[in-house]
C-alpha positions as CSV (number, residue, x, y, z in Angstrom):
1,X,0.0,0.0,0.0
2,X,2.8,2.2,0.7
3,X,4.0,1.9,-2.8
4,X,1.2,2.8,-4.7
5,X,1.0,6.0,-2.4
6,X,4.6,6.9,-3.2
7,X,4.3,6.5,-6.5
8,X,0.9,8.5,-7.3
9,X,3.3,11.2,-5.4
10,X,6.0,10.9,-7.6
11,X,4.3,11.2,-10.5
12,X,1.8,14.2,-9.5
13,X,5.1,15.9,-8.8
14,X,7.1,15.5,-11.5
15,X,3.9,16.5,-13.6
16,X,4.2,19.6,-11.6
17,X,7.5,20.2,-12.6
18,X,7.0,20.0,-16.2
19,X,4.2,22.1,-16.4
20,X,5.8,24.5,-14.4
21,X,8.3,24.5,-16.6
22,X,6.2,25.0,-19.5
23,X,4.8,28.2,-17.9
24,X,8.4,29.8,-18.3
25,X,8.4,29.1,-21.2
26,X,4.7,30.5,-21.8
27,X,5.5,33.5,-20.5
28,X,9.1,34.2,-21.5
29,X,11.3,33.4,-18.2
30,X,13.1,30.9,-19.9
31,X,14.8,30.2,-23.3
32,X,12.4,27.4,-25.3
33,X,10.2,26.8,-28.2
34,X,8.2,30.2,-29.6
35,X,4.8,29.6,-28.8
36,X,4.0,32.3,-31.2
37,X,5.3,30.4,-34.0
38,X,2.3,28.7,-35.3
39,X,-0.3,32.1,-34.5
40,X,2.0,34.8,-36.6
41,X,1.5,33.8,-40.1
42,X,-2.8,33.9,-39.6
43,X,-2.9,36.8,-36.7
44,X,-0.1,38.5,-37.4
45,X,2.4,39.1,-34.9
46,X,1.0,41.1,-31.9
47,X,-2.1,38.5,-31.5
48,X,-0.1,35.7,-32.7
49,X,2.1,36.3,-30.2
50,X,-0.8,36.5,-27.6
51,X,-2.5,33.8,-28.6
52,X,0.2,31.4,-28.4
53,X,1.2,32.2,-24.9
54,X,-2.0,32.2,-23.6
55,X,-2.7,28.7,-25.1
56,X,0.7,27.5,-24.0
57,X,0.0,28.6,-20.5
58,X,-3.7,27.1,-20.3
59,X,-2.6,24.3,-22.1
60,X,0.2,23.6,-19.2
61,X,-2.0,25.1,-16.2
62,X,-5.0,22.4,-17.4
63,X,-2.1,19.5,-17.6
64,X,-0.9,20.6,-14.1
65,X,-4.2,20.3,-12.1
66,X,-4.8,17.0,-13.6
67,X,-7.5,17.7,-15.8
68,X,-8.0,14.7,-18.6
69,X,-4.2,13.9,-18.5
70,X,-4.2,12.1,-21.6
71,X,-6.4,14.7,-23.6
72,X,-4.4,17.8,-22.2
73,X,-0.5,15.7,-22.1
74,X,-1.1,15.2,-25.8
75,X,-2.4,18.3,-26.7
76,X,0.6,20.1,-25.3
77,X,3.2,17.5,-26.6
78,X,1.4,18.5,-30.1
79,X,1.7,22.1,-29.6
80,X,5.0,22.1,-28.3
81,X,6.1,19.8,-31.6
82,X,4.4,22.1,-33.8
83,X,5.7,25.3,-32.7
84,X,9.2,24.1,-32.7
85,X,8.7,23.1,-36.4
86,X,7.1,25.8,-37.3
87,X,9.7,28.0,-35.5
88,X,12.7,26.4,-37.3
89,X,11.5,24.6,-40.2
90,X,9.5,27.3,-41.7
91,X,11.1,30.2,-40.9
C-alpha cells in the first residue's frame, strides 16, 4: 500500500515540474520553443504572439491540475512539436 502512495506522489510531482516548466516558457522566463510560432503567419504578430502564450499557458495550467491527462498531455506535446517546427522549419 505504501507503494502505490509513493508512487501517485512521484508522479503528481514530477507533472508539476514539467508544467511548471512549460509556464516559463509561456510566459518568456526561460529560453524554449516560440509559442508564437504557429499564430504569426494567420494573426499577425502582436495576437499571434498573444495567442500562443496564452494557449501555452492554459494548455500547461490544465495538464498541471490533472485535468484529462491524456487529452491535455497530448495536446501540449502536439503544440510544443508544432511550434518548434514551425519556428525552425519554416522560418
Amino acid at each position: 500500500m505504501q507503494d502505490s502512495w509513493l508512487n501517485f506522489t512521484a508522479l503528481t510531482i514530477i507533472r508539476i515540474v514539467v508544467g511548471t516548466y512549460v509556464v516559463a516558457i509561456a510566459l518568456g522566463l526561460v529560453a524554449g520553443v516560440d509559442p508564437a510560432a504557429l499564430f504569426v503567419p494567420a494573426l499577425g504578430p502582436a495576437t499571434g504572439d498573444l495567442a500562443g502564450t496564452v494557449t501555452l499557458c492554459a494548455l500547461a495550467l490544465a495538464f498541471m491540475a490533472g485535468f484529462g491527462l491524456r487529452l491535455f498531455s497530448a495536446s501540449l506535446a502536439l503544440f510544443v512539436i508544432g511550434s518548434s517546427a514551425a519556428q525552425n522549419l519554416l522560418s
